[in-house]
Phi, psi and omega in degrees: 000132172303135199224178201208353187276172188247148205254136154223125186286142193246133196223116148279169188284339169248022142076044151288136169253142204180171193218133148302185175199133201244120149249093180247157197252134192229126305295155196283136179257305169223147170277112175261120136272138210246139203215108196293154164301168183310135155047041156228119182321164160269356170293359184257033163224024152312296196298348170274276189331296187254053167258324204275326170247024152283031172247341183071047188231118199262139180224132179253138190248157220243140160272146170282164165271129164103001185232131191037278151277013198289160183249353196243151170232123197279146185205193213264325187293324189258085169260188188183134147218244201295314189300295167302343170263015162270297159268003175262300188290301202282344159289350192288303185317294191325312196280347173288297196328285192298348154312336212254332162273002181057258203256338198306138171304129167270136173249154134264131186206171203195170183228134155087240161305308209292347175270334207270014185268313186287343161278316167273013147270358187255340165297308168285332176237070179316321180249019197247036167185135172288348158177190199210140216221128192245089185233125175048098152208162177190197190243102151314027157319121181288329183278011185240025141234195178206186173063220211287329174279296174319335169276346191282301187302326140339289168332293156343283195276013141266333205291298187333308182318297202298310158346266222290011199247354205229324172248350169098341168224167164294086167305058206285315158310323168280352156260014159102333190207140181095175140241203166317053215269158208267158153309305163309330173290308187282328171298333186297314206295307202288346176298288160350305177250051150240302193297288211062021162277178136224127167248057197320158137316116166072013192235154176267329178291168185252086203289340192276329183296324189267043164243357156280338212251027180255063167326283179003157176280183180219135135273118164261094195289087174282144151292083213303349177239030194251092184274357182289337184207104180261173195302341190275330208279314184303283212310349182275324153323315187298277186329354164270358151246157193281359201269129180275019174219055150291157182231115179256132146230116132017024210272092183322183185255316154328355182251336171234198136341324177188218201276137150308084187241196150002305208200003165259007161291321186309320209289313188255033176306004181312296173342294195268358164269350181278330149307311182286297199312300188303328193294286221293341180296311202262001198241287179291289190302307170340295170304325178278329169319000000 
């Protein structure tokens, strides 16, 4: 789908290509990069960027490798997983963004997988951002749900593995949940949500320490009807950073059209830029003043 927004392009070192997608705000008071949830493209938070920027918040939103403007498709030839989308793509990302803002505070922030991507990007750059922002996102840990999902989920995170190991990628449109995902992601994702470490495959920094050493304020945005991340599933991610300015909020049904789930704050997003605006107001700028 044709977008209207203006794009920046990004050349990894091992010469994956992808475009940020830029919503800026006149005038900015700070910049987020935004990190999309599994198998959702960035053009489907353009309309959450510029609710964010009648908020006076300019936002670039990050493509996945393997996704929309991505130059790449994951198949049995092509794999990936945490490491390259870390350290080849979001350090890339990061580093065009920060050419781009002059002085202005950077949050990193993400939904669903992209927060918890955007917090072990805050692991690797500890100091490269004013604060790390959790919208319907938590750690898929099995033991931090409970009832059919907890019992459920153990099951999940192996079957998943075997799939994508069996068609060479996670046909996640034909099943229903995800997209189209490299192997390596879900085995990283599915470790993770055994564990409740995050070690990716092949990468060596110790992402749980620089995810302590993430000082920043933080805002956590839950969806009050979001059964995909119940409060225990935010809080276990929150608890894996170091920052003593945390933020929990709420966001209610009463703020939309129907249940506060998942994916219908994207669709309505006013709500939830005025809870980033007040947060970043009262947290994030403070601190810089």
């Amino acid at each position: 789908m044709p977008h209207q927004q203006p794009v920046v392009e990004v050349v990894t070192s091992d010469q994956h290509r992808f475009e940020l997608i830029q919503v800026p705000a006149r005038p900015a008071r700070a910049s987020l990069l935004f990190l999309p949830g599994m198998g959702v493209s960035a053009r489907q938070y353009i309309a959450f960027g510029q609710a964010l920027s009648r908020q006076g918040i300019e936002t670039f939103i990050h493509e996945w490798r393997g996704i929309g403007s991505s130059s790449l498709r994951a198949d049995r030839r092509n794999d990936w997983g945490y490491r390259e989308l870390l350290e080849q793509d979001l350090l890339a990302a990061l580093a065009q963004v920060q050419n781009r803002i002059d002085k202005r505070p950077l949050i990193l922030g993400g939904h669903s997988l992209g927060s918890q991507l955007a917090c072990l990007l805050g692991a690797l750059r500890p100091a490269g951002c004013s604060g790390v922002l959790i919208v319907a996102g938590g750690a898929p840990y099995w033991r931090a749900f409970s009832g059919w999902m907890r019992a459920g989920l153990p099951a999940v995170f192996f079957g998943m593995p075997a799939i994508a190991a069996l068609f060479g990628h996670y046909p996640g449109r034909r099943l229903g949940f995800a997209g189209r995902e490299a192997r390596g992601v879900i085995r990283d994702w599915t470790r993770s949500g055994r564990s409740g470490i995050y070690a990716p495959e092949h990468m060596t920094t110790d992402l749980e320490a620089g995810m302590q050493a993430v000082d920043q304020p933080v805002l956590g945005l839950r969806m009050a009807d979001d059964w995909f991340v119940p409060a225990s599933s935010l809080d276990w991610l929150l608890g894996k950073l170091g920052s003593r300015q945390v933020q929990r909020h709420h966001l209610g049904r009463e703020s939309l059209s129907g249940p506060a789930d998942h994916y219908r704050w994207m669709r309505e997003p006013d709500a939830s830029a005025r809870c980033i605006a007040k947060w970043l107001e009262e947290y994030v700028l403070r601190n810089e003043r």
